[in-house]
C-alpha positions as CSV (number, residue, x, y, z in Angstrom):
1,X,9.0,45.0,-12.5
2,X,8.1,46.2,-9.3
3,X,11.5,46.9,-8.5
4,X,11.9,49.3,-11.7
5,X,8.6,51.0,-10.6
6,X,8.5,54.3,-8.5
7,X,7.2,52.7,-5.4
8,X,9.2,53.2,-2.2
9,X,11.5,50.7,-1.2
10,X,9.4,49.5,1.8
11,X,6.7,48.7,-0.9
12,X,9.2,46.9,-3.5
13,X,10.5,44.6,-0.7
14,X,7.0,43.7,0.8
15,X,5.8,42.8,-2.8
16,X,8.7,40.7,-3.1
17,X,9.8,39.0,0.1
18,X,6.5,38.5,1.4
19,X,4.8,36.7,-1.2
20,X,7.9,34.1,-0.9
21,X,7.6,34.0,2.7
22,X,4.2,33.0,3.0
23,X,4.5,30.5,-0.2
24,X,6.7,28.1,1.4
25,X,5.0,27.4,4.5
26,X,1.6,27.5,3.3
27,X,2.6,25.0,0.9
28,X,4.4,23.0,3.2
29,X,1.8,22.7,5.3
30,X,-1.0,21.9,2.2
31,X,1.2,19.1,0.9
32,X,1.9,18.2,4.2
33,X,-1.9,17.2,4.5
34,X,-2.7,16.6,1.1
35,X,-0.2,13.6,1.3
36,X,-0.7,12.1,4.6
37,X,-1.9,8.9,4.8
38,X,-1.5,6.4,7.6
39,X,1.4,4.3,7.9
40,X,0.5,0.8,7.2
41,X,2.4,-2.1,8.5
42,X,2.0,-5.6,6.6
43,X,3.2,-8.5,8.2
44,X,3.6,-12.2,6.2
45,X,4.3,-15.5,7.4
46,X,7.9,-16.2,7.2
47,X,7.2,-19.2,4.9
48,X,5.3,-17.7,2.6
49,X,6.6,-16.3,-1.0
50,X,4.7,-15.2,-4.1
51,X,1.3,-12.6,-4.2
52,X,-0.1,-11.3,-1.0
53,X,-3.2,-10.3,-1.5
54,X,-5.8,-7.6,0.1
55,X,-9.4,-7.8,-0.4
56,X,-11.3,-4.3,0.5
57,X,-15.1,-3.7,1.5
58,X,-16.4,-7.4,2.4
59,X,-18.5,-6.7,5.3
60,X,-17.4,-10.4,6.5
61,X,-13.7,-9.2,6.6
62,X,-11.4,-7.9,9.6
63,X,-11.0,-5.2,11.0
64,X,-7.8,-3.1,11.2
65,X,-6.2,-2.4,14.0
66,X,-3.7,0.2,15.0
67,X,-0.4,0.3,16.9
68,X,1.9,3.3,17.3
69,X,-0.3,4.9,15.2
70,X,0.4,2.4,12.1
71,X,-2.6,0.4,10.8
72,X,-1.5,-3.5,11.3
73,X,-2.2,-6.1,8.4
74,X,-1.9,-9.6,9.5
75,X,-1.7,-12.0,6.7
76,X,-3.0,-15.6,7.0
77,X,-1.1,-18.6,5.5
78,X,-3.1,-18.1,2.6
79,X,-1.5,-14.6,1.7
80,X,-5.0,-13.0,1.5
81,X,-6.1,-10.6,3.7
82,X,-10.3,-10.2,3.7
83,X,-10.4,-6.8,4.9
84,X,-14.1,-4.9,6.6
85,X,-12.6,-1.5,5.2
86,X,-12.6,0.8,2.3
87,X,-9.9,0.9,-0.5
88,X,-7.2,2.8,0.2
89,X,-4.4,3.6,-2.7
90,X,-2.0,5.3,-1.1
91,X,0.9,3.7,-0.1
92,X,3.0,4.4,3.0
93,X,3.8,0.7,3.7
94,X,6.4,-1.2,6.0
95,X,6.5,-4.9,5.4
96,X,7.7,-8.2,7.5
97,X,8.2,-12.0,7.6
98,X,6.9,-12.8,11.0
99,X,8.0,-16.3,12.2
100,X,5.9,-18.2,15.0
101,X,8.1,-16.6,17.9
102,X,6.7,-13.3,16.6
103,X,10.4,-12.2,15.6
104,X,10.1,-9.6,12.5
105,X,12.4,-9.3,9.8
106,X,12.0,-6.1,7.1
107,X,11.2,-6.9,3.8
108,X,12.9,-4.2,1.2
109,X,10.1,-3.0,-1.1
110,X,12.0,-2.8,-4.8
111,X,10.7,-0.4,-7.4
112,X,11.9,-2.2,-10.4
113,X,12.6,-6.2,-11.5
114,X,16.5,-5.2,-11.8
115,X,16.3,-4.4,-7.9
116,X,15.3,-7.9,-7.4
117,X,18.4,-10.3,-7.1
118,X,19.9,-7.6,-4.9
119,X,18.2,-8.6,-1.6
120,X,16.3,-11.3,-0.5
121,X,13.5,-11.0,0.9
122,X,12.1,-8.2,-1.1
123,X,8.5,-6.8,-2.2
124,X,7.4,-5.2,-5.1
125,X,3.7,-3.8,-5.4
126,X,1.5,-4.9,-7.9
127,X,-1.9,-4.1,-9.2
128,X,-5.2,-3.5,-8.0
129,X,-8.5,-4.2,-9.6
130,X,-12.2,-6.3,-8.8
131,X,-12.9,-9.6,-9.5
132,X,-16.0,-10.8,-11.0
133,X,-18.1,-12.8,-8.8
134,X,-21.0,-15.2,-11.2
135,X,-23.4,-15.6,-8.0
136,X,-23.2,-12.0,-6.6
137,X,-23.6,-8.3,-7.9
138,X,-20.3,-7.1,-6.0
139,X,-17.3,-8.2,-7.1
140,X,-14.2,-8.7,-5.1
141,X,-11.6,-5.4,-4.7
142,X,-7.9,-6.2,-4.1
143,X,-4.2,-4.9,-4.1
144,X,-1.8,-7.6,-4.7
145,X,2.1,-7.3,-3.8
146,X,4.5,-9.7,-4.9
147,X,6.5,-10.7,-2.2
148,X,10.5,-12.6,-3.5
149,X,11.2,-14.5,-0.2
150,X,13.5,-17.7,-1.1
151,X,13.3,-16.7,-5.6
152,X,13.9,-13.7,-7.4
153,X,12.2,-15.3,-10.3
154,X,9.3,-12.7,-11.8
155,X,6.1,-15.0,-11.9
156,X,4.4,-14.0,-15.1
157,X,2.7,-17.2,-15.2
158,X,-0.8,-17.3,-16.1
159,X,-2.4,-20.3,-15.0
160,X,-0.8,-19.8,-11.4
161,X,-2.8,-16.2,-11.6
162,X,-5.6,-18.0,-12.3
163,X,-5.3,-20.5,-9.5
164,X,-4.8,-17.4,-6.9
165,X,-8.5,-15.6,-8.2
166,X,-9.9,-19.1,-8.3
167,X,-8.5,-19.2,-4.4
168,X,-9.7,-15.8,-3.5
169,X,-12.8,-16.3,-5.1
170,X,-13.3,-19.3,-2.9
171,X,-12.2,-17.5,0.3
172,X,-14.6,-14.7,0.1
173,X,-17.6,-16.9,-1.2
174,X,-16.8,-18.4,2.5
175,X,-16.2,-15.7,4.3
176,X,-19.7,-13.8,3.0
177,X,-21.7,-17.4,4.3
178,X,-20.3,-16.6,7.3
């Protein structure tokens, strides 16, 4: 419309051009930061397979610390990580079996169960909710990933969900007596 109006031609190409060449910066640089979140870097004992788990906001948990900039999480033999930090949804993750020399190897994170049986060992992320605790107000808040190190098998099983609350359940009961 502008250009069919008797404006100069100076005029019509400001109103047109510049509008676009402010736009794409700007909203570069807004998505840019809207988005950012810091790289997070998961390591898992070789050995392990099935759910890793994260447990936010226990004032008894660890710490994280950072290297080149990525935030490290160091798994226990367990698989669950007590964490002294708040939740944090977004996911910018890198993941690796770590064997006792300290050697890494990348774990592919898969998107969907068909991705599975393509390469071993692979990660998929799963849920994130709270836990009821029957002797305390606060209730236990997790992320769990579903790491496929020696089985591609999806574990939809039930009673060993059960067995892994019951487990975290009596981790953080004995990290908060600590």
């Amino acid at each position: 419309m502008v250009f069919l109006s008797k404006k100069p031609i100076k005029t019509k190409l400001l109103t047109t051009i510049l509008p676009i060449i402010i736009y794409v910066p700007v909203t570069y640089v807004f998505l840019l930061a809207y988005n950012y979140t810091t790289p997070k870097t998961f390591l898992i004992p070789i050995d392990y397979d099935g759910t890793v788990r994260v447990v936010y906001e226990e004032k008894c948990g660890v710490e994280l610390h950072v290297e080149n900039g990525r935030q490290i999480f160091q798994f226990p033999k367990s698989g669950i990580l007590i964490l002294n930090e708040p939740f944090d949804g977004r996911i910018n993750h890198e993941y690796y079996l770590v064997d006792k020399s300290g050697r890494q190897i990348k774990v592919t994170q898969v998107l969907d169960d068909k991705d599975l049986g393509k390469k071993l060992p692979s990660i998929q992320v799963g849920g994130a909710g709270t836990l009821g605790v029957s002797d305390s107000d606060k209730g236990i808040t997790f992320s769990d990933f579903y790491l496929y190190n020696k089985d591609t098998t999806v574990r939809d099983d039930y009673e060993l969900s059960q067995r892994f609350d019951s487990l975290t359940t009596e981790i953080v009961r004995a990290c908060r007596k600590r």
